[in-house]
C-alpha positions in Angstrom: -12.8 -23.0 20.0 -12.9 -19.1 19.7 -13.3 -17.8 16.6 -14.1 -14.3 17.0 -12.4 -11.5 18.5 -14.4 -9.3 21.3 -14.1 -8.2 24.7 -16.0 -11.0 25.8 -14.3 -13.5 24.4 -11.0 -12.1 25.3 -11.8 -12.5 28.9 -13.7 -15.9 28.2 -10.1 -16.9 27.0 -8.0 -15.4 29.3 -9.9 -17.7 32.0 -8.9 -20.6 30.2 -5.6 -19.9 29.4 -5.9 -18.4 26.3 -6.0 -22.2 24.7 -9.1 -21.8 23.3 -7.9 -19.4 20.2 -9.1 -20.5 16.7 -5.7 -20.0 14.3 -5.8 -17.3 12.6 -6.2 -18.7 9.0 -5.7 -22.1 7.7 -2.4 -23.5 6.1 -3.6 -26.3 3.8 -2.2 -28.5 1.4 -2.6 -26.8 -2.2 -5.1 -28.3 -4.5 -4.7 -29.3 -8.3 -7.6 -27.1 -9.6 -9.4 -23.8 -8.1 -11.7 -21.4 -9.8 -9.2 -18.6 -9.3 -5.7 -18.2 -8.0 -4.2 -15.2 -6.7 -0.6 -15.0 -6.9 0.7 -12.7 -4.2 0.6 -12.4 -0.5 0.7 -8.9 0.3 -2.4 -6.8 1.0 -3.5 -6.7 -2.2 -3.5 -10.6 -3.3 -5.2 -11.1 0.0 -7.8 -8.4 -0.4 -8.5 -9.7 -3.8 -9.0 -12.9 -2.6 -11.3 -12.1 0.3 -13.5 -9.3 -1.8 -13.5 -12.7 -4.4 -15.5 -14.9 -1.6 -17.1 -12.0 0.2 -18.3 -10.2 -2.4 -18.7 -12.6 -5.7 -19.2 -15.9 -4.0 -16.2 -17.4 -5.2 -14.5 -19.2 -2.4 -12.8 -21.9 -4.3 -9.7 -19.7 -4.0 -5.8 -19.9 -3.7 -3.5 -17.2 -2.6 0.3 -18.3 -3.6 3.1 -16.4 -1.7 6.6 -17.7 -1.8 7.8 -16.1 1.4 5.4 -15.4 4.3 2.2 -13.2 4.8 2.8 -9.6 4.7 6.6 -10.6 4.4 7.0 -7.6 1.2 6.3 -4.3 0.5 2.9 -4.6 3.2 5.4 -5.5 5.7 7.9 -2.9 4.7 6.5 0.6 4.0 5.4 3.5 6.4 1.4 2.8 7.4 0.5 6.3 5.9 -3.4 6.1 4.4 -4.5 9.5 2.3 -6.5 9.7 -0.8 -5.6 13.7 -1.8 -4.8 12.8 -5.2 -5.7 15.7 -8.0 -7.0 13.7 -11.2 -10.6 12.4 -10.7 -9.8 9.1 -11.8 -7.4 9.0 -9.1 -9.9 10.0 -6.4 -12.3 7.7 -7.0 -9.5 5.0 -6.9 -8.2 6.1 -3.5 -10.8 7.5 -2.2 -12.5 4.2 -2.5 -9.9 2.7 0.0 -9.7 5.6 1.7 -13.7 4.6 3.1 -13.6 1.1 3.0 -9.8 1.4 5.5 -12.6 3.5 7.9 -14.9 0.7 8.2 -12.0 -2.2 7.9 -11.5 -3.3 11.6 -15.4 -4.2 12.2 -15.3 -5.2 8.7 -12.5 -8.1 9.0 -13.4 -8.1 13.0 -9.4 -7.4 13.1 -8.3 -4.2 14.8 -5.9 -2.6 11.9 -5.1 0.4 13.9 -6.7 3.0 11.6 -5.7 6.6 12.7 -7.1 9.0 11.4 -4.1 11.8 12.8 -4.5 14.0 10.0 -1.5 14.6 7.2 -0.1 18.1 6.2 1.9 18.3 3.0 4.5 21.4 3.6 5.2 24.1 1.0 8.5 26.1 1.2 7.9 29.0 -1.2 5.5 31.3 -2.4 5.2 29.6 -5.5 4.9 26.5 -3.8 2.1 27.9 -1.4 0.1 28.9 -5.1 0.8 25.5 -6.8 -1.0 24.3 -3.3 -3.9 26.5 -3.3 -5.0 25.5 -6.9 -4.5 21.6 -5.8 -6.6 21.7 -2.9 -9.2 23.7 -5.4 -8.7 21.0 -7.6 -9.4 18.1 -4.9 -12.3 19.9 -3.1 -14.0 19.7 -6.7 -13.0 16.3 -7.0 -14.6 15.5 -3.7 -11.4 15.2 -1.9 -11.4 16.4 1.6 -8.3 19.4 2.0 -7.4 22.6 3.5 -4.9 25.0 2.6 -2.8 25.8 5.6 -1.0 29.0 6.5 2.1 29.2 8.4 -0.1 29.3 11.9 -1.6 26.4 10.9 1.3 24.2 10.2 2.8 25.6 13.9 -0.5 24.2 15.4 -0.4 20.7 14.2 3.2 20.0 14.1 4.7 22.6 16.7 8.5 21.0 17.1 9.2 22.1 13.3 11.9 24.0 12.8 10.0 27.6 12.3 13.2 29.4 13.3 13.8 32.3 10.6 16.7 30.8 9.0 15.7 27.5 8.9 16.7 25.8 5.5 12.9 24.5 4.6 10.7 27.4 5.9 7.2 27.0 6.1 5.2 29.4 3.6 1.6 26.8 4.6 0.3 23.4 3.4 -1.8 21.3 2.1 -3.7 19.7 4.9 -5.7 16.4 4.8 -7.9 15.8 8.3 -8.8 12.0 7.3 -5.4 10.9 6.4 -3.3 9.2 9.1 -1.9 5.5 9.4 -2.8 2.1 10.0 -0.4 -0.8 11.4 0.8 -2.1 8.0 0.9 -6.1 9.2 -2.5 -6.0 11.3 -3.8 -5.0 7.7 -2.5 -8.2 5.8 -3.5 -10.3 8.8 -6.9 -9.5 9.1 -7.0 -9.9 5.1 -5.9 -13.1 5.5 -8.0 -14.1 8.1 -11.1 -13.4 6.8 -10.6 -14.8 3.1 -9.3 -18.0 5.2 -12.9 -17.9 7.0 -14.7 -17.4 4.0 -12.5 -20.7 2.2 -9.7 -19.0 0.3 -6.9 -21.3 0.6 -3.5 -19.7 1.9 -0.5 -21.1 0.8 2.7 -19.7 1.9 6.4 -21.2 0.6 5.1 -21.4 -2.5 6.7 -19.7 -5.8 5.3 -19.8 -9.1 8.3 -20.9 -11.2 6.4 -20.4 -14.7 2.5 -20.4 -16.3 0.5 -22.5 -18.4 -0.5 -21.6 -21.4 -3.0 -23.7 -23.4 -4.9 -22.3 -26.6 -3.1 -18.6 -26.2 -4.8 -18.6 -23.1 -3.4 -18.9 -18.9 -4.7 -21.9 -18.0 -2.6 -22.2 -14.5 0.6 -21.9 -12.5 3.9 -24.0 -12.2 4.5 -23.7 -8.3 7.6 -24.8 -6.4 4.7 -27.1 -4.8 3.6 -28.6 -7.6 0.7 -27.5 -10.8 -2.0 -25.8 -9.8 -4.5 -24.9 -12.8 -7.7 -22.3 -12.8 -9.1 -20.6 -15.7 -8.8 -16.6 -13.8 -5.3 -15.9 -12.1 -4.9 -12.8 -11.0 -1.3 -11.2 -9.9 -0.5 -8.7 -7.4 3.2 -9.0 -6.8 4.2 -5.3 -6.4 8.2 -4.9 -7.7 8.2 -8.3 -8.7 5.4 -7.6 -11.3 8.1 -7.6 -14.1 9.8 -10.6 -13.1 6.8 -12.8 -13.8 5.2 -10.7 -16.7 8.8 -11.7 -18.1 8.1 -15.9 -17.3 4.0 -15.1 -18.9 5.6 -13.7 -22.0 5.1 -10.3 -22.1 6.7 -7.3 -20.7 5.4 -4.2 -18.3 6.0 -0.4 -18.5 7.7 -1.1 -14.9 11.1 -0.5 -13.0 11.7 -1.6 -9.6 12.9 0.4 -7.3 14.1 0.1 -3.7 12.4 3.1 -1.8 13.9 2.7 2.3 12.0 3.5 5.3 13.8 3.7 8.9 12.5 4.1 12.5 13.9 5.5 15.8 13.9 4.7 19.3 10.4 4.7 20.8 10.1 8.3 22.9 6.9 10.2 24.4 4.4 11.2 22.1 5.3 14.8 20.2 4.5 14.4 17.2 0.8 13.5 16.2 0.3 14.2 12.5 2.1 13.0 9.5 4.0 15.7 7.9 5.5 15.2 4.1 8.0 17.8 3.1 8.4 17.5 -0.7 11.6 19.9 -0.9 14.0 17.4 1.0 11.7 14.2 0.1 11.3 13.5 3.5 7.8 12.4 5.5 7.5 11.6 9.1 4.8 10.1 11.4 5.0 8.7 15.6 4.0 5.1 15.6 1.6 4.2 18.2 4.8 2.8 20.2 7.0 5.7 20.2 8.8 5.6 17.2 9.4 8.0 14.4 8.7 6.5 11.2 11.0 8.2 8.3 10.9 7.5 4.7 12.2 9.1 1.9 13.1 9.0 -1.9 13.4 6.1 -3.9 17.2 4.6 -4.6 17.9 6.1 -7.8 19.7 2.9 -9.7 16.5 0.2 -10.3 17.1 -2.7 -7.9 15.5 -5.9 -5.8 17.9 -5.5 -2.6 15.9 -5.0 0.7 18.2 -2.6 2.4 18.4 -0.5 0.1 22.0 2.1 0.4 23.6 4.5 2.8 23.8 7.3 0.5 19.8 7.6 -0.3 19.4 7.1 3.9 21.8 9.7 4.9 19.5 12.3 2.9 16.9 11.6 4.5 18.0 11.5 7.9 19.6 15.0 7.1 16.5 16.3 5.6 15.0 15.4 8.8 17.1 16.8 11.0 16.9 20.0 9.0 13.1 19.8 9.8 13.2 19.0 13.1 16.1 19.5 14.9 15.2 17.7 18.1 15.4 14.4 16.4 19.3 14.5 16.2 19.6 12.8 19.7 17.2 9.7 18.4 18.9 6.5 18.0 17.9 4.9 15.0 16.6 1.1 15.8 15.9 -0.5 12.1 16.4 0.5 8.8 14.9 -1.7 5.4 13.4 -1.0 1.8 10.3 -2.4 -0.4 10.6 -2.7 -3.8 7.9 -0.4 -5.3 6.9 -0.6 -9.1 7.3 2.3 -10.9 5.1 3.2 -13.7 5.7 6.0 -16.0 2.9 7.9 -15.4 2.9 7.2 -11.3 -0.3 5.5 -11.3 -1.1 1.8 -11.2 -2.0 -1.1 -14.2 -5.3 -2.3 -13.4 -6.7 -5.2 -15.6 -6.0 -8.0 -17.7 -2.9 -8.6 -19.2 -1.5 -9.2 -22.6 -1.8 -13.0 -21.7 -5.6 -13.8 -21.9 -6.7 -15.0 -18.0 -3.7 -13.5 -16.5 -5.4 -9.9 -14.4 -2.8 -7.2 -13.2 -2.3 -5.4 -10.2 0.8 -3.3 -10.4 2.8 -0.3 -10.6 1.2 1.4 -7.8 4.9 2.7 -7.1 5.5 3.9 -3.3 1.3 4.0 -2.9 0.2 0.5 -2.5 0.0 0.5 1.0 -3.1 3.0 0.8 -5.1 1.6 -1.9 -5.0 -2.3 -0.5 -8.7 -2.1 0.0 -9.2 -0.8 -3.4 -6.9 -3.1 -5.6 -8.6 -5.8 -4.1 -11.9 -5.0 -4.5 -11.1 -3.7 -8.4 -8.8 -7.1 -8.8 -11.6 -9.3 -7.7 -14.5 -7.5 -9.6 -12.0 -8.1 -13.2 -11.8 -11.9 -12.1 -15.2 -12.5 -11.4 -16.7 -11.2 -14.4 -13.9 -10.6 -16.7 -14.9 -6.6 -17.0 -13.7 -3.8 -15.7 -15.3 -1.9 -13.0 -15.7 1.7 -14.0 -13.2 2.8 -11.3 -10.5 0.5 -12.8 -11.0 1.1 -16.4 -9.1 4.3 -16.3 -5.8 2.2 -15.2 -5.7 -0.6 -17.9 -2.8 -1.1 -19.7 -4.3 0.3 -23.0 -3.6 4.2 -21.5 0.6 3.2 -22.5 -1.2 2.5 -26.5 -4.2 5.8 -26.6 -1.7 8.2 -24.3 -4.6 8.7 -21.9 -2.1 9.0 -19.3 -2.6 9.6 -15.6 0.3 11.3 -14.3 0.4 11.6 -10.9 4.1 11.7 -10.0 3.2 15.4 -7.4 0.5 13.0 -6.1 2.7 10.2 -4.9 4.1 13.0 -2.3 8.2 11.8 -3.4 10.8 11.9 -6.4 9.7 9.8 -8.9 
């Protein structure tokens, strides 16, 4: 049986039939006790989980997801990877996945389709343009790699704009990101999943926790749809549904969830190879490596779970886009969905352990998730192996909502918060 991926065995297999193929992670029956459970089977429960064996040794491991792998927000967002945040904290945080999503692929030996395409972040006035040009100060001290783009600059990378002289959104420059660019959002939570499954993490799919255990004033395990599973860490990374479950563990989260929708067009030639983020009409764009344009947009203002999202939220965005790029009008759209993103306050994420004792948080990373999977698993798994905080996390535990040491970066996240 093949177990690794390479050009060599690729052809090794394709002699054979392609029979040979190791699957890609184990589905076992779920055990009564583990060392840690992770509950959550996006990118960041699965990252947690791997980070947990690879890193710390622990590989007496469950991850619990009650749909399928990848089958929420990882599965349902637009691929787009950046780390030009402007608070320091915030820059170590993504900046850290930022690096570890450019050594991933040889890391998980899974091709996620990193692509480094560059992002450019549009500014449509002159005041805009100076709010820009003291952000990219602020990230080039930070460390942060950015540019501050003029006008010719923006026409270079993204040419089919709309640069005509009464366009609605004209283009005063940018703030310009060269490492940013997209990875495929499920090859992510696959290769996650296969390497913690290599290492020993048990994967457990169909399987909602229904309640906790609490024993001493302390979590001591999971009620499960499959049955009790106990473990003295449990760490939860369940995105929009991180209120739900606070709310069945007895305590509640500076959270809303939101539905924030995400739509893509017919495949066409590639003419677009950059993401561009326009913040005036909330509208970002980037070509998929298939054709498409990929289109998100603001978050549904009225807090909900639905996985569609509405038509009114939708039909701003598409007219937003159009206003930016005209030639899009004759794309046919092909599928439209939401995620449901966690909102925090302050528009940065909860990192550490909750008001429950045993029970570790990782939430309310709002429409950035996506980019900061390697990250939030690495920080999740260093807090459940030795019950401390690393000093990247520590700026993002709960406590910030009791001191005020807030972290707002709502002009970070690139939308309407």
């Amino acid at each position: 049986m093949t177990s690794r991926y390479s050009a060599f065995s690729l052809f090794k297999e394709g002699l054979a039939g392609q029979k040979g193929w190791v699957p890609a992670w184990r589905s076992p029956q779920p055990k009564a006790s583990y060392d840690a459970i992770i509950i959550g089977g996006g990118g960041h429960g699965l990252a947690t989980a791997y980070y947990l064996a690879r890193t710390h040794g622990i590989t007496n491991v469950a991850v619990l997801e009650k749909g399928w792998i990848g089958g929420g927000n990882t599965g349902r967002n637009t691929t787009v990877v950046r780390s030009n945040y402007y608070y320091p904290e915030s820059v170590a945080l993504y900046g850290l996945a930022h690096k570890l999503y450019e050594g991933l692929s040889k890391e998980l030996n899974y091709n996620v389709m990193l692509s480094q395409r560059g992002m450019v972040t549009l500014c449509h006035s002159m005041n805009e343009l100076e709010i820009a040009a003291r952000t990219v100060n602020a990230m080039q001290i930070n460390g942060t790699d950015a540019e501050l783009y003029m006008p010719e600059d923006v026409r270079r990378v993204a040419p089919i704009y709309n640069f005509e002289p009464d366009a609605r959104f004209p283009v005063f420059g940018g703030v310009w990101q060269g490492r940013a660019g997209t990875a495929r959002h499920d090859a992510v939570a696959w290769g996650y999943a296969r390497g913690a499954s290599r290492l020993g993490v048990d994967i457990i799919q169909n399987c909602e926790v229904t309640d906790f255990i609490v024993e001493g004033g302390r979590c001591r395990g999971v009620q499960t749809t499959r049955g009790t599973m106990r473990a003295e860490r449990i760490g939860m990374a369940v995105a929009g549904h991180s209120s739900v479950l606070s709310a069945k563990a007895g305590f509640r989260l500076p959270i809303n969830s939101y539905a924030l929708q995400a739509c893509v067009s017919e495949p066409v030639k590639p003419i677009l190879d950059t993401v561009v983020l326009s913040p005036g009409p909330g509208v970002y764009v980037s070509q998929s490596d298939k054709g498409e344009m990929v289109i998100g947009g603001a978050l549904d203002r009225i807090p909900s779970y639905g996985q569609r999202g509405n038509l009114p939220t939708l039909e701003g965005v598409i007219a937003g886009l159009l206003e930016m790029f005209p030639a899009f009008g004759q794309l046919k759209l092909m599928r439209q969905w939401a995620g449901i993103v966690d909102v925090v306050p302050d528009s940065s994420p909860i990192i550490g352990e909750s008001p429950l004792p045993g029970l570790f948080l990782n939430c309310g990373w709002g429409t950035g998730g996506f980019k900061a999977i390697p990250a939030g698993g690495t920080l999740l798994a260093h807090l459940l192996a030795t019950g401390r905080h690393h000093d990247i996390s520590r700026p993002f535990d709960l406590d910030r909502f009791v001191t005020g040491r807030l972290l707002d970066e709502a002009a970070g996240s690139g939308i309407a918060h």
